[in-house]
mmCIF file as gemmi writes it, N, C-alpha and C atoms, coordinates in Angstrom:
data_model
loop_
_atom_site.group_PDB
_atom_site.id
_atom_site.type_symbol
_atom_site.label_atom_id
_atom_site.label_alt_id
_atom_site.label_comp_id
_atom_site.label_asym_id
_atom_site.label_entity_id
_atom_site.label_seq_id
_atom_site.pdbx_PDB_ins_code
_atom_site.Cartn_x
_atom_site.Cartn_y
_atom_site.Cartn_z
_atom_site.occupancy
_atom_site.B_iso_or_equiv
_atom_site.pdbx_formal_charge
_atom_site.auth_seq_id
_atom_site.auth_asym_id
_atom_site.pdbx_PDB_model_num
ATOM 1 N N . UNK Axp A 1 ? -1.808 18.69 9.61 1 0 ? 1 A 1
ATOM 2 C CA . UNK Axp A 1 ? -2.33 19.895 9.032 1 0 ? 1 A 1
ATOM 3 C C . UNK Axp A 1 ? -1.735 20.067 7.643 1 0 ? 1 A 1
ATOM 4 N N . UNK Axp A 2 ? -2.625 20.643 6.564 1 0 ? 2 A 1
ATOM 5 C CA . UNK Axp A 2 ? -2.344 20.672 5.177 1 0 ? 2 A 1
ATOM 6 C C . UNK Axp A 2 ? -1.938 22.457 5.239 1 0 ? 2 A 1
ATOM 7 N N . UNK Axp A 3 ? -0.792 22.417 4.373 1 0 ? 3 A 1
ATOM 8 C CA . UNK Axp A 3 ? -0.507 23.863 3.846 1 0 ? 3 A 1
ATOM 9 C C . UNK Axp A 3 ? -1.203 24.39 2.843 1 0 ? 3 A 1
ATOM 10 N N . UNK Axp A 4 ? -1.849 25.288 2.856 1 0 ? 4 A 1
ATOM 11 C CA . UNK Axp A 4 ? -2.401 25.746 2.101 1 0 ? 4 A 1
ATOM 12 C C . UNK Axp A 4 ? -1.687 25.802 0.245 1 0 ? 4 A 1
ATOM 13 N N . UNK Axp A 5 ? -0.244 26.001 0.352 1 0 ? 5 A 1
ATOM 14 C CA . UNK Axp A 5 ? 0.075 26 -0.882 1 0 ? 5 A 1
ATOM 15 C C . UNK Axp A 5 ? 0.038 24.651 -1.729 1 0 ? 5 A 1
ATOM 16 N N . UNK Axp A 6 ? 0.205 23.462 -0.264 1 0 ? 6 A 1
ATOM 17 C CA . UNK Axp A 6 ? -0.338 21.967 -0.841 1 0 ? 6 A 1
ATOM 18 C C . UNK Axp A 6 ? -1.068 21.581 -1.883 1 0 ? 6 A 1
ATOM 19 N N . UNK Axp A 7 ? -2.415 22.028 -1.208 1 0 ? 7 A 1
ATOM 20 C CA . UNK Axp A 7 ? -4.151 22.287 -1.68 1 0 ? 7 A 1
ATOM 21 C C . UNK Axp A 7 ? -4.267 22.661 -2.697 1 0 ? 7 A 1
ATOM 22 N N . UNK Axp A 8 ? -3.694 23.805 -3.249 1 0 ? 8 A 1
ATOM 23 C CA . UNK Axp A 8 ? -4.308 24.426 -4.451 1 0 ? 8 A 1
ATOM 24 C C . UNK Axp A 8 ? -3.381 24.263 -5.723 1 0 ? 8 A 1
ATOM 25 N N . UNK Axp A 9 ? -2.408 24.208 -5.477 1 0 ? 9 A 1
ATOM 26 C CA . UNK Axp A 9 ? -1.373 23.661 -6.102 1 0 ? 9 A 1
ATOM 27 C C . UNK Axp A 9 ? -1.729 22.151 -6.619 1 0 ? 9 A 1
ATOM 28 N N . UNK Axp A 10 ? -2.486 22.492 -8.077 1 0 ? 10 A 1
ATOM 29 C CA . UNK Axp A 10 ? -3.061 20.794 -8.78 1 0 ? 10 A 1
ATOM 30 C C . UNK Axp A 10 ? -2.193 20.735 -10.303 1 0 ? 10 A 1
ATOM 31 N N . UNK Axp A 11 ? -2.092 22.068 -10.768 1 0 ? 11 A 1
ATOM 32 C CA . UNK Axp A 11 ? -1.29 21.787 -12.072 1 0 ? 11 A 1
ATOM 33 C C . UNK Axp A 11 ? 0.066 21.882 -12.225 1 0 ? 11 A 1
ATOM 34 N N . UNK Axp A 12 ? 1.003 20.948 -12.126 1 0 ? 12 A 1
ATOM 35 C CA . UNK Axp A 12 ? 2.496 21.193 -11.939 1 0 ? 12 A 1
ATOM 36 C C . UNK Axp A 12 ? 2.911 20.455 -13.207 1 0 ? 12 A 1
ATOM 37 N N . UNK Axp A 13 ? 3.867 21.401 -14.188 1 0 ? 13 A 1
ATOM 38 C CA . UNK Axp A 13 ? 4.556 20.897 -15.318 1 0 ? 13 A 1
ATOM 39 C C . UNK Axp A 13 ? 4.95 19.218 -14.811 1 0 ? 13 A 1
ATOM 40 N N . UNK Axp A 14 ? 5.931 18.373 -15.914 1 0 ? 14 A 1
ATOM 41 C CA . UNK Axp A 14 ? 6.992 17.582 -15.761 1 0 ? 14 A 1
ATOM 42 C C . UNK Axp A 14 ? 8.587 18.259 -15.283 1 0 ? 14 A 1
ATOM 43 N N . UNK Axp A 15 ? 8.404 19.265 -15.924 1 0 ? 15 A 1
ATOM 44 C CA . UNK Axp A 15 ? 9.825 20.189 -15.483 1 0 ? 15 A 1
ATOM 45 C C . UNK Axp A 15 ? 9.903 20.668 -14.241 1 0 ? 15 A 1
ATOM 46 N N . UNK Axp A 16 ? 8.662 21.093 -13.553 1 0 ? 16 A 1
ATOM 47 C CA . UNK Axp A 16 ? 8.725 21.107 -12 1 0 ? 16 A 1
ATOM 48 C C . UNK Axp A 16 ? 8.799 20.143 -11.253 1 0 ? 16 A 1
ATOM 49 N N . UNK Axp A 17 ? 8.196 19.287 -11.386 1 0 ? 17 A 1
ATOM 50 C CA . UNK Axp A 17 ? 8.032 18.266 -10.989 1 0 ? 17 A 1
ATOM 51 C C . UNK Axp A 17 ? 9.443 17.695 -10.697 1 0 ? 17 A 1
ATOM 52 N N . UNK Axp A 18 ? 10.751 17.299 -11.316 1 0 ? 18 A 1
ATOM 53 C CA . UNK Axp A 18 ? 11.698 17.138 -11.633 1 0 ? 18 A 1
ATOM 54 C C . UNK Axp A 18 ? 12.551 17.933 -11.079 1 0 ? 18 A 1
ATOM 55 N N . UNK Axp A 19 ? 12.298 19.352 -10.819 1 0 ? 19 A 1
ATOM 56 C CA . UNK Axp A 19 ? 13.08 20.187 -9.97 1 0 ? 19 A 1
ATOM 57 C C . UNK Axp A 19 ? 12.531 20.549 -8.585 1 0 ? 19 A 1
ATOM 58 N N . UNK Axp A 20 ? 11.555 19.847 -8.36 1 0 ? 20 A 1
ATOM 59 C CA . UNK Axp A 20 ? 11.274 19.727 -6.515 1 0 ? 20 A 1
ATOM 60 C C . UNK Axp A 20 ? 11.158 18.475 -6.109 1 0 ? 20 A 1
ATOM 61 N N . UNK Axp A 21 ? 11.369 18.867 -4.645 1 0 ? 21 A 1
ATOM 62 C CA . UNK Axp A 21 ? 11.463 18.159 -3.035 1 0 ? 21 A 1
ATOM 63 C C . UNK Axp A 21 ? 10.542 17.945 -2.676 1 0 ? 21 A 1
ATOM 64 N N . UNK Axp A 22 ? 9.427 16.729 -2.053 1 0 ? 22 A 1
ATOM 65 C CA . UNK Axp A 22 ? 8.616 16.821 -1.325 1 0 ? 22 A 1
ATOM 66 C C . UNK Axp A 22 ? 8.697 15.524 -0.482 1 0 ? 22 A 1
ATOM 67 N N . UNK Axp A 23 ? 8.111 15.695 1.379 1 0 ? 23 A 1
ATOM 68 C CA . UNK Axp A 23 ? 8.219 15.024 2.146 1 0 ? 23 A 1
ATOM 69 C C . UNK Axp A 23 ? 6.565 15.446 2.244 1 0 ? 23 A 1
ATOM 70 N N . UNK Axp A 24 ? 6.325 14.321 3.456 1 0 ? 24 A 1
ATOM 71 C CA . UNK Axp A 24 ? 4.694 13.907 3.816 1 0 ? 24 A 1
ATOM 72 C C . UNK Axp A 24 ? 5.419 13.9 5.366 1 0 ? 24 A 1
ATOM 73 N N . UNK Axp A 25 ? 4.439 14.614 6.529 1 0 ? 25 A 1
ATOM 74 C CA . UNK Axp A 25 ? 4.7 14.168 7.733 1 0 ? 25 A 1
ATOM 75 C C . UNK Axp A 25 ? 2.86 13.476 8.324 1 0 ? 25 A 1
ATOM 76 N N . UNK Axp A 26 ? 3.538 12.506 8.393 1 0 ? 26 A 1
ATOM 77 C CA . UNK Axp A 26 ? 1.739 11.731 9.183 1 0 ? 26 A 1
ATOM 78 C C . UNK Axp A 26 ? 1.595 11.836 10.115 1 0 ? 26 A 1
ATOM 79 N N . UNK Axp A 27 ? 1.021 12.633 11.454 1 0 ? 27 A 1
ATOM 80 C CA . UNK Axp A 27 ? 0.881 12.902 12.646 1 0 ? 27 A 1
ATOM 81 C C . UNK Axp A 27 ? -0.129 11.418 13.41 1 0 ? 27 A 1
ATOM 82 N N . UNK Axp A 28 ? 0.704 10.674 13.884 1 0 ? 28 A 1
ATOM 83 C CA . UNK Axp A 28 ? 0.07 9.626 14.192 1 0 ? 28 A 1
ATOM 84 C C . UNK Axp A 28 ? -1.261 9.616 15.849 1 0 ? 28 A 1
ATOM 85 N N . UNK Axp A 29 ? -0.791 10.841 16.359 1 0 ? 29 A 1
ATOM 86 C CA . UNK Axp A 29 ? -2.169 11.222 16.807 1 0 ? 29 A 1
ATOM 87 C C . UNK Axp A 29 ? -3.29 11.166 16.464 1 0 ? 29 A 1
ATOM 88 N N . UNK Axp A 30 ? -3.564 11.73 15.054 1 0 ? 30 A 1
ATOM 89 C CA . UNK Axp A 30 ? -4.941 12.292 14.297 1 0 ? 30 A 1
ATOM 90 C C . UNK Axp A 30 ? -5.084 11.472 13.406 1 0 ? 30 A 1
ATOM 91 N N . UNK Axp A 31 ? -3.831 10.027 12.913 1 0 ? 31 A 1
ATOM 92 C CA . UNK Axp A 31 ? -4.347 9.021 12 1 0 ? 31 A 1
ATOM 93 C C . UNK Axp A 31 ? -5.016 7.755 12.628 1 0 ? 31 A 1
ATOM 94 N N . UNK Axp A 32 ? -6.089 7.273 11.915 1 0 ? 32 A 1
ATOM 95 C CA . UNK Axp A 32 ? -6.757 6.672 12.468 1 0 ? 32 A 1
ATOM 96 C C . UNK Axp A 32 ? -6.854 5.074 11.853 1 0 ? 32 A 1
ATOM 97 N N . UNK Axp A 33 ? -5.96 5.31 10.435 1 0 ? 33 A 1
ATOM 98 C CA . UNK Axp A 33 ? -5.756 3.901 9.81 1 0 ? 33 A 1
ATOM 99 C C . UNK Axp A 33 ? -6.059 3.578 9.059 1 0 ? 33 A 1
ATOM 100 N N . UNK Axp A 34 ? -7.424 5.053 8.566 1 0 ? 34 A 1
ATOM 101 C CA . UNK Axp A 34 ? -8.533 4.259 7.395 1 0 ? 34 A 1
ATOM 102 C C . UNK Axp A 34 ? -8.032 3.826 5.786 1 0 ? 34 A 1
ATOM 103 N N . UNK Axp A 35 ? -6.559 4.066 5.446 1 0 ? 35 A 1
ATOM 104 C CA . UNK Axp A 35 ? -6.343 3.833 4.347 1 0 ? 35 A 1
ATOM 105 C C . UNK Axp A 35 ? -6.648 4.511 3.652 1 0 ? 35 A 1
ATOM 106 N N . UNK Axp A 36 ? -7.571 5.441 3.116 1 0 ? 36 A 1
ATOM 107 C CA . UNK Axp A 36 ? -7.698 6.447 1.975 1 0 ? 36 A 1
ATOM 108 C C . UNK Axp A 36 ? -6.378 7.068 1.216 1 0 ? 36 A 1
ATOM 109 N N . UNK Axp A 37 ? -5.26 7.294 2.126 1 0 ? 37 A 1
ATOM 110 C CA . UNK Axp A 37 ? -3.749 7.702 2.03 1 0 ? 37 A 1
ATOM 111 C C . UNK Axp A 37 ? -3.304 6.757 0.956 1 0 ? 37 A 1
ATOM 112 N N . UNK Axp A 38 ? -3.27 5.552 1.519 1 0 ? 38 A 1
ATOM 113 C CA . UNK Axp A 38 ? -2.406 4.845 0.835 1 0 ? 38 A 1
ATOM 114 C C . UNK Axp A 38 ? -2.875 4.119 -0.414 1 0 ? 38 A 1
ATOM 115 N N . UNK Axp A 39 ? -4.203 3.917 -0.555 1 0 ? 39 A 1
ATOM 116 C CA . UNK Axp A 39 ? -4.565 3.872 -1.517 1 0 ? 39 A 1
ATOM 117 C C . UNK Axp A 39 ? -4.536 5.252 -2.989 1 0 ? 39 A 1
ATOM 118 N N . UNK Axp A 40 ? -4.655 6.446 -2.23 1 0 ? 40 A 1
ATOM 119 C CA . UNK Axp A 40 ? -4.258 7.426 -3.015 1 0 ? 40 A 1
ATOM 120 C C . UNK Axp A 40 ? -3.391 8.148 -3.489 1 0 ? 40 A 1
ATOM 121 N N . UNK Axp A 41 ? -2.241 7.582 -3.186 1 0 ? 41 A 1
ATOM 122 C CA . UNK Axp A 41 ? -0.739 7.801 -3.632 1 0 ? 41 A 1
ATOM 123 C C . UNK Axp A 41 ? -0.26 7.109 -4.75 1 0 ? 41 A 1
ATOM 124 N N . UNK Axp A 42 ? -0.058 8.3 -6.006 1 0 ? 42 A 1
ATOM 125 C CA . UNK Axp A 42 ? -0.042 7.474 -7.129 1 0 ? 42 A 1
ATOM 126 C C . UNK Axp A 42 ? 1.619 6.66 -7.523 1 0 ? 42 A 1
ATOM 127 N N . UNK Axp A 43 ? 2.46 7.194 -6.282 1 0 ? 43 A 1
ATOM 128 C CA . UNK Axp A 43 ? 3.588 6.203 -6.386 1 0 ? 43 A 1
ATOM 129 C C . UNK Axp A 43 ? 3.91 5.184 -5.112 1 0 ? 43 A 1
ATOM 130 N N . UNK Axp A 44 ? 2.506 5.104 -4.79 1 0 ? 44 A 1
ATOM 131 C CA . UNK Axp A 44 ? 2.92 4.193 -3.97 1 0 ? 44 A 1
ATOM 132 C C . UNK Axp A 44 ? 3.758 4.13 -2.701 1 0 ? 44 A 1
ATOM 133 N N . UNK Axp A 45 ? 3.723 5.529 -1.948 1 0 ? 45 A 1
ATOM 134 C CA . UNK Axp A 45 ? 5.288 5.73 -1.33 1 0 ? 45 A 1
ATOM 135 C C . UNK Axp A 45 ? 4.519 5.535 -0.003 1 0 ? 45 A 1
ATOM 136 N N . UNK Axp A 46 ? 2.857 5.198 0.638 1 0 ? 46 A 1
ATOM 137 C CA . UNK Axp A 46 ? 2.369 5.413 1.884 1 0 ? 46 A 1
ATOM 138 C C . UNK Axp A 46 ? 2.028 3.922 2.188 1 0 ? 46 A 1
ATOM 139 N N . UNK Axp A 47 ? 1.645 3.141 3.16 1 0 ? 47 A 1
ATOM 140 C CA . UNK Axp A 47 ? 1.49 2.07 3.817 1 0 ? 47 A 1
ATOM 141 C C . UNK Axp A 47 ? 0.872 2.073 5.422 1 0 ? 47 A 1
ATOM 142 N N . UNK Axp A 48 ? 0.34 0.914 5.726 1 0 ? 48 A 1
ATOM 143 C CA . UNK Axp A 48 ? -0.011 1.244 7.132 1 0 ? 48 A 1
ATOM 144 C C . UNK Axp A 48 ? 1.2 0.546 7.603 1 0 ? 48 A 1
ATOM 145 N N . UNK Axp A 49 ? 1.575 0.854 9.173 1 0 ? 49 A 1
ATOM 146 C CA . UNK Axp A 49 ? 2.276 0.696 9.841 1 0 ? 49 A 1
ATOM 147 C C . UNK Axp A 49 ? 2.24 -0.874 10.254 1 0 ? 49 A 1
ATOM 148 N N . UNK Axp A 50 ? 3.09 -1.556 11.118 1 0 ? 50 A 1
ATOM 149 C CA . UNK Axp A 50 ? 3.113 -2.965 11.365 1 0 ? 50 A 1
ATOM 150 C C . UNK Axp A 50 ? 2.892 -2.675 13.334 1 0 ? 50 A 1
ATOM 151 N N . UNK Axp A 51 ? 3.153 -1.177 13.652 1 0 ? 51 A 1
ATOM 152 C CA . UNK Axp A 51 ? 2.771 -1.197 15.123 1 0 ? 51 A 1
ATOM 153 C C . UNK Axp A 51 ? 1.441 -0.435 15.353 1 0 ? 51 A 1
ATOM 154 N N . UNK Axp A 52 ? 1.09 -0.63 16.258 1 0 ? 52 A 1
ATOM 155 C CA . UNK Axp A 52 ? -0.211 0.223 16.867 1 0 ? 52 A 1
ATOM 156 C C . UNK Axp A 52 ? 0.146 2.302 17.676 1 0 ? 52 A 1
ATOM 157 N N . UNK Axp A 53 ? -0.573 2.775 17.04 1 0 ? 53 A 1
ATOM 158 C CA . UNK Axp A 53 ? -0.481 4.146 17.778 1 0 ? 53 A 1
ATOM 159 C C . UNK Axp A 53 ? -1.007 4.015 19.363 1 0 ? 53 A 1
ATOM 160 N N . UNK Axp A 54 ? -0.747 5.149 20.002 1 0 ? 54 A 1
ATOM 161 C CA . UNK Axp A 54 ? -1.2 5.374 21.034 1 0 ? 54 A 1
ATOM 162 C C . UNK Axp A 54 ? -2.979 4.982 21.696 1 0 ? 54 A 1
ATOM 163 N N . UNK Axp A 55 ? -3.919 5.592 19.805 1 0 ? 55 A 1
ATOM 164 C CA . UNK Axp A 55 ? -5.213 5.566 20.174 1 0 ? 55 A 1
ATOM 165 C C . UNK Axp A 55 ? -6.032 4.318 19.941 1 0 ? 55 A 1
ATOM 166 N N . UNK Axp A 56 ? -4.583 3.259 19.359 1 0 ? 56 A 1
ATOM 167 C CA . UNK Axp A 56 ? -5.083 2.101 19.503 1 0 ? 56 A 1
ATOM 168 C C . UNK Axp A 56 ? -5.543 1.582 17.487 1 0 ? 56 A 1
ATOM 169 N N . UNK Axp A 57 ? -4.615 2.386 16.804 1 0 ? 57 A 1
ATOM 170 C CA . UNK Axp A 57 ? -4.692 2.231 15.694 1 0 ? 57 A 1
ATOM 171 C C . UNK Axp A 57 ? -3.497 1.912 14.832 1 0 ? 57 A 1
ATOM 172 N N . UNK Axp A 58 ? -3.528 1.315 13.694 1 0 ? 58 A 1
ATOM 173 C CA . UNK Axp A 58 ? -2.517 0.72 12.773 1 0 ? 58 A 1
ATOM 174 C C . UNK Axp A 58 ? -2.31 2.43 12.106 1 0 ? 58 A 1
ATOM 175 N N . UNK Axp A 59 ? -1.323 3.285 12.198 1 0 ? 59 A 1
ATOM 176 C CA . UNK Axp A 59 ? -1.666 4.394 11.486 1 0 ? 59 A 1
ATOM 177 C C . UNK Axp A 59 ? -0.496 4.006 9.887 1 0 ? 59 A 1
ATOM 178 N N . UNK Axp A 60 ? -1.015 5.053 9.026 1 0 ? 60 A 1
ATOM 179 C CA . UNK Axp A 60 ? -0.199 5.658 7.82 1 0 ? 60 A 1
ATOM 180 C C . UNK Axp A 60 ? 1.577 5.738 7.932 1 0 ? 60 A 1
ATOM 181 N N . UNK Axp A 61 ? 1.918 5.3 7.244 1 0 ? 61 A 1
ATOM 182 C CA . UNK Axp A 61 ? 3.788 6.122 7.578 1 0 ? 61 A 1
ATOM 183 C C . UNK Axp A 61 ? 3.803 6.099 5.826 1 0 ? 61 A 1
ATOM 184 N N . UNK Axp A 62 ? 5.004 7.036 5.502 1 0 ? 62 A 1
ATOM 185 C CA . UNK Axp A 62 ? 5.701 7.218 4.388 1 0 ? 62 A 1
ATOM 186 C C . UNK Axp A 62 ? 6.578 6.614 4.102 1 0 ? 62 A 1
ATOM 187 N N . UNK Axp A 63 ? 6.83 5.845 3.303 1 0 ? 63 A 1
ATOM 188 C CA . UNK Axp A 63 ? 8.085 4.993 3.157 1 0 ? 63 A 1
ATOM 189 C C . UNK Axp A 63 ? 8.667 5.404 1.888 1 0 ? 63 A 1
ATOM 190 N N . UNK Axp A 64 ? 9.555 6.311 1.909 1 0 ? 64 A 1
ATOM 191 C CA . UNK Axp A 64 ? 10.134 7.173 0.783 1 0 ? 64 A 1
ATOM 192 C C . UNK Axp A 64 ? 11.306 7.206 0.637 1 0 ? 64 A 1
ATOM 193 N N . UNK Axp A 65 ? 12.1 5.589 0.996 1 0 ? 65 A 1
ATOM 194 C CA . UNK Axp A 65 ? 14.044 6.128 1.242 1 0 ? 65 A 1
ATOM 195 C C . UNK Axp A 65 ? 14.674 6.848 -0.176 1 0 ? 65 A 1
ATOM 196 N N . UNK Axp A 66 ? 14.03 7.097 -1.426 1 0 ? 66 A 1
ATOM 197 C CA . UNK Axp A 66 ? 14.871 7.613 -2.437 1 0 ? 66 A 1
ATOM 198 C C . UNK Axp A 66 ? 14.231 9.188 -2.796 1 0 ? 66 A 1
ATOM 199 N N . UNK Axp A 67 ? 13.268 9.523 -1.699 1 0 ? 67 A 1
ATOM 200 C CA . UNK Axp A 67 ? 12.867 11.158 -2.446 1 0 ? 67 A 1
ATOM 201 C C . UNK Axp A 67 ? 11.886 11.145 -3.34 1 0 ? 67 A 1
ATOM 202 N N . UNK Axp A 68 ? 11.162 10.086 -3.552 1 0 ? 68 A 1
ATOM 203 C CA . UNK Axp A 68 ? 10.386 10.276 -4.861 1 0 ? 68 A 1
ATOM 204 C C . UNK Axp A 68 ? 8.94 10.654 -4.881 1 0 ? 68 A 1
ATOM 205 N N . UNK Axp A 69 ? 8.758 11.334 -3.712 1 0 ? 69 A 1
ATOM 206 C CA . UNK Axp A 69 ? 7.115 12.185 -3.251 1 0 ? 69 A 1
ATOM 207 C C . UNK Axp A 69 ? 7.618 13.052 -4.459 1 0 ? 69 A 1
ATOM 208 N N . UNK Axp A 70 ? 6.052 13.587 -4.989 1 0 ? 70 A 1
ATOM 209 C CA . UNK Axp A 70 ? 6.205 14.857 -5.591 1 0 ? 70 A 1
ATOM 210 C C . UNK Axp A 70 ? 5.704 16.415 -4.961 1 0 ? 70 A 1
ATOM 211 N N . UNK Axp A 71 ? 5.049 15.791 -4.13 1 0 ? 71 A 1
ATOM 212 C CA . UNK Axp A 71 ? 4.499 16.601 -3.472 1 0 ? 71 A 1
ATOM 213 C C . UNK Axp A 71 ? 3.027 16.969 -3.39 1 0 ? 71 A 1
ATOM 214 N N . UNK Axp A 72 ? 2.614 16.037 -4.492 1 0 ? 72 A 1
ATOM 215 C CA . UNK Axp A 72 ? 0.898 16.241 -4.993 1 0 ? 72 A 1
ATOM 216 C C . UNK Axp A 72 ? 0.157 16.642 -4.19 1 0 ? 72 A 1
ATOM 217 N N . UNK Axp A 73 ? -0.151 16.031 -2.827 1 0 ? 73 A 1
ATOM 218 C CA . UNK Axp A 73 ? -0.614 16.622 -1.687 1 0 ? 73 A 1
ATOM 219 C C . UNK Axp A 73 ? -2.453 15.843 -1.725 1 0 ? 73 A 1
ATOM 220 N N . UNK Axp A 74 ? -2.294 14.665 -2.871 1 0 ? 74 A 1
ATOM 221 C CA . UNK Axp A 74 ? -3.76 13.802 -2.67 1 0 ? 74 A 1
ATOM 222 C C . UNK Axp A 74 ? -3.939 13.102 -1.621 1 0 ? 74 A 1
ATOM 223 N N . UNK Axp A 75 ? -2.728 12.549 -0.779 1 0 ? 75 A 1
ATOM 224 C CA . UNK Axp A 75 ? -2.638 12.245 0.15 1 0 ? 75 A 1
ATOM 225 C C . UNK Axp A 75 ? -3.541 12.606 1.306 1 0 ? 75 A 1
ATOM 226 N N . UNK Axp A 76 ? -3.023 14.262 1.595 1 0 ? 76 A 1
ATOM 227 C CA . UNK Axp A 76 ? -3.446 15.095 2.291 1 0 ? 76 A 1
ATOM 228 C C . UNK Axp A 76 ? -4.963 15.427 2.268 1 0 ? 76 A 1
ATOM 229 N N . UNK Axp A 77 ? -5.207 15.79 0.796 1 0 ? 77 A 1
ATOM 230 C CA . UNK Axp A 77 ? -6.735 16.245 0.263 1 0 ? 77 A 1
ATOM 231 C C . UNK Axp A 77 ? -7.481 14.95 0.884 1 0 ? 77 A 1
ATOM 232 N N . UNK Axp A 78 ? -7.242 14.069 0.95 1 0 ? 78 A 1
ATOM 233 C CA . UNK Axp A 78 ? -7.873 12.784 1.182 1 0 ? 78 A 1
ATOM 234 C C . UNK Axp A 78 ? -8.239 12.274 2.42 1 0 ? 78 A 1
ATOM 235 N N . UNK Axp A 79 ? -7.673 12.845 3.202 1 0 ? 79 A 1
ATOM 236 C CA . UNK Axp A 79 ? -7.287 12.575 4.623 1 0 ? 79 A 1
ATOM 237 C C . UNK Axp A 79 ? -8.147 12.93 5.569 1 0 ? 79 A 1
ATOM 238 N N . UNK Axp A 80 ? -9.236 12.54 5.974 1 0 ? 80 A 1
ATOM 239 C CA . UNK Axp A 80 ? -10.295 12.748 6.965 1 0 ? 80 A 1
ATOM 240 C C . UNK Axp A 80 ? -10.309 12.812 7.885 1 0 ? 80 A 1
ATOM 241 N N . UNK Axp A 81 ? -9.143 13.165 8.532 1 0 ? 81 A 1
ATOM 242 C CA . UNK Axp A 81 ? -8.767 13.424 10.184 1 0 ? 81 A 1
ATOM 243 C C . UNK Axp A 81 ? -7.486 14.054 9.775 1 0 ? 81 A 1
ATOM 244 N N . UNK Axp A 82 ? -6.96 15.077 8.883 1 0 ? 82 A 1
ATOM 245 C CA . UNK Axp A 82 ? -6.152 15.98 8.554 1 0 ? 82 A 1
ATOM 246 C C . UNK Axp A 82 ? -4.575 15.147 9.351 1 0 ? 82 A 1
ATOM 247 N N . UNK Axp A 83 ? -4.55 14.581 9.402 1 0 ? 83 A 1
ATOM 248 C CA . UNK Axp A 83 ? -3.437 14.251 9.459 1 0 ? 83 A 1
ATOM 249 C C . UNK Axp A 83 ? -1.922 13.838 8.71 1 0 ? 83 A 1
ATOM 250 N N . UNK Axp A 84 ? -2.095 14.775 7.786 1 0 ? 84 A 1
ATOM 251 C CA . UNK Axp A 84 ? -0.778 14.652 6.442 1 0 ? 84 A 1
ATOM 252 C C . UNK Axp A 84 ? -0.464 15.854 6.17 1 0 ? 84 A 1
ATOM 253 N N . UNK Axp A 85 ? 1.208 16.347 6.593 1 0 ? 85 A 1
ATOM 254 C CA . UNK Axp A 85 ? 1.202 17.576 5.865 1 0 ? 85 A 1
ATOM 255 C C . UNK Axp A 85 ? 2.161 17.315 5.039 1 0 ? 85 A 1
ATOM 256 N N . UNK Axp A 86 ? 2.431 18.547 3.942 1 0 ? 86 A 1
ATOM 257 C CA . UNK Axp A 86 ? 3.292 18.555 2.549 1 0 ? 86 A 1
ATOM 258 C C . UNK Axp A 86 ? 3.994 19.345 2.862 1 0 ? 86 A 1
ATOM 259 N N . UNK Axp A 87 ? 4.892 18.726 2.541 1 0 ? 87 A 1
ATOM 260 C CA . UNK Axp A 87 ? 5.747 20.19 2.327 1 0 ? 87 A 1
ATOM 261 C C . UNK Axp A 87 ? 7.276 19.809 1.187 1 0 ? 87 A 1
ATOM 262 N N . UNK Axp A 88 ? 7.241 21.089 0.396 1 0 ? 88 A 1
ATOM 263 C CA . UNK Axp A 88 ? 7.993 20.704 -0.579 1 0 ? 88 A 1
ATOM 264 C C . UNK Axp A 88 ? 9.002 22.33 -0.901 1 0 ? 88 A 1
ATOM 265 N N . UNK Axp A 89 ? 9.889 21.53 -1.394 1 0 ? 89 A 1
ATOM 266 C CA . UNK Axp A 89 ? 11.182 22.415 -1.423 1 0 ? 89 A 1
ATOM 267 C C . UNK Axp A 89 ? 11.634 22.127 -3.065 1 0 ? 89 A 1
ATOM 268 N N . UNK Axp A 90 ? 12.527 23.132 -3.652 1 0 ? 90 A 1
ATOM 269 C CA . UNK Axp A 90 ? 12.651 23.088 -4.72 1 0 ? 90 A 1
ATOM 270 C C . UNK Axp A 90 ? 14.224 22.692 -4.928 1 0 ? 90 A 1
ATOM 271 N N . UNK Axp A 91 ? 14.388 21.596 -5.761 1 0 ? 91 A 1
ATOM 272 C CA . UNK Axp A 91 ? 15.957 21.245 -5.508 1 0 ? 91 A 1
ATOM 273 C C . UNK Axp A 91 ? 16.556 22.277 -6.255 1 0 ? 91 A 1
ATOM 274 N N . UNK Axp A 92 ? 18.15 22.357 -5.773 1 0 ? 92 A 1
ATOM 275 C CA . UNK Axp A 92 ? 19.222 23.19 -6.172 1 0 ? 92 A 1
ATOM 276 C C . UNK Axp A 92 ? 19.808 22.767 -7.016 1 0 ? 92 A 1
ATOM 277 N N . UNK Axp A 93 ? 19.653 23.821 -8 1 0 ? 93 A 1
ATOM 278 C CA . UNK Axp A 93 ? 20.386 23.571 -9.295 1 0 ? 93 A 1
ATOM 279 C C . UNK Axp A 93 ? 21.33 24.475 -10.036 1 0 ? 93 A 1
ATOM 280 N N . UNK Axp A 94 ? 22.618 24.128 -9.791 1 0 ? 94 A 1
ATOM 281 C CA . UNK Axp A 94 ? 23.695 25.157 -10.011 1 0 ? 94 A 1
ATOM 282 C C . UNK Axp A 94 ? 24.031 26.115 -8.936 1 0 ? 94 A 1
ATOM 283 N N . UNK Axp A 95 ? 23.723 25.649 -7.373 1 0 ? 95 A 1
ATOM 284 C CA . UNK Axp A 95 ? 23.94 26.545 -5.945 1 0 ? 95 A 1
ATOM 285 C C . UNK Axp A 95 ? 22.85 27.317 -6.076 1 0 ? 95 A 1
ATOM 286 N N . UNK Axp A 96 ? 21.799 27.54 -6.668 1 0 ? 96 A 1
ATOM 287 C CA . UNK Axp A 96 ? 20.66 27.866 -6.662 1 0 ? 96 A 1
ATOM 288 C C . UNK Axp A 96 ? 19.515 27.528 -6.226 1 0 ? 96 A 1
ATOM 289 N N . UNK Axp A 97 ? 18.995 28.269 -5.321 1 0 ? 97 A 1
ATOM 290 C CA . UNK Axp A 97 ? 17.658 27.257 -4.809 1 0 ? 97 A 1
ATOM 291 C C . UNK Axp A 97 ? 15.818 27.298 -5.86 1 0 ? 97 A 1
């Protein structure tokens, strides 16, 4: 499921960008494999999996060990069986959130 603040959220400075957090969760229930994800990630951070899901599909995973989602959420927009959510947090800067 996509958050609504995901979605609409299309124009983000470089300076925001730079001061937020964002993770992708792929619900491998509702992914079905088709790739649209991973082709639409402009850093490259999505891939299909090397095991099979439950429904008998290669699904989506995130492969992000350094943080570097922005949070864009094209992923998500893209996603034809809603299976990608965003969610993003704003890093702390100076004990400040």
């Amino acid at each position: 499921m996509v958050r609504m603040e995901s979605v609409f959220m299309t124009s983000v400075s470089k300076t925001e960008k730079k001061e937020r957090q964002a993770k992708i969760e792929i619900n491998e229930d509702f992914c079905k494999g088709c790739g649209l994800c991973v082709n639409t990630c402009p850093l490259r951070l999505i891939r299909l999996a090397n095991h099979v899901s439950p429904r008998g599909y290669f699904p989506a995973e995130c492969v992000d060990p350094d943080g570097k989602c922005t949070g864009c959420a094209l992923c998500a927009t893209m996603c034809p069986d809603v299976a990608i959510e965003v969610f993003r947090t704003k890093k702390k800067v100076g004990g400040r959130k």
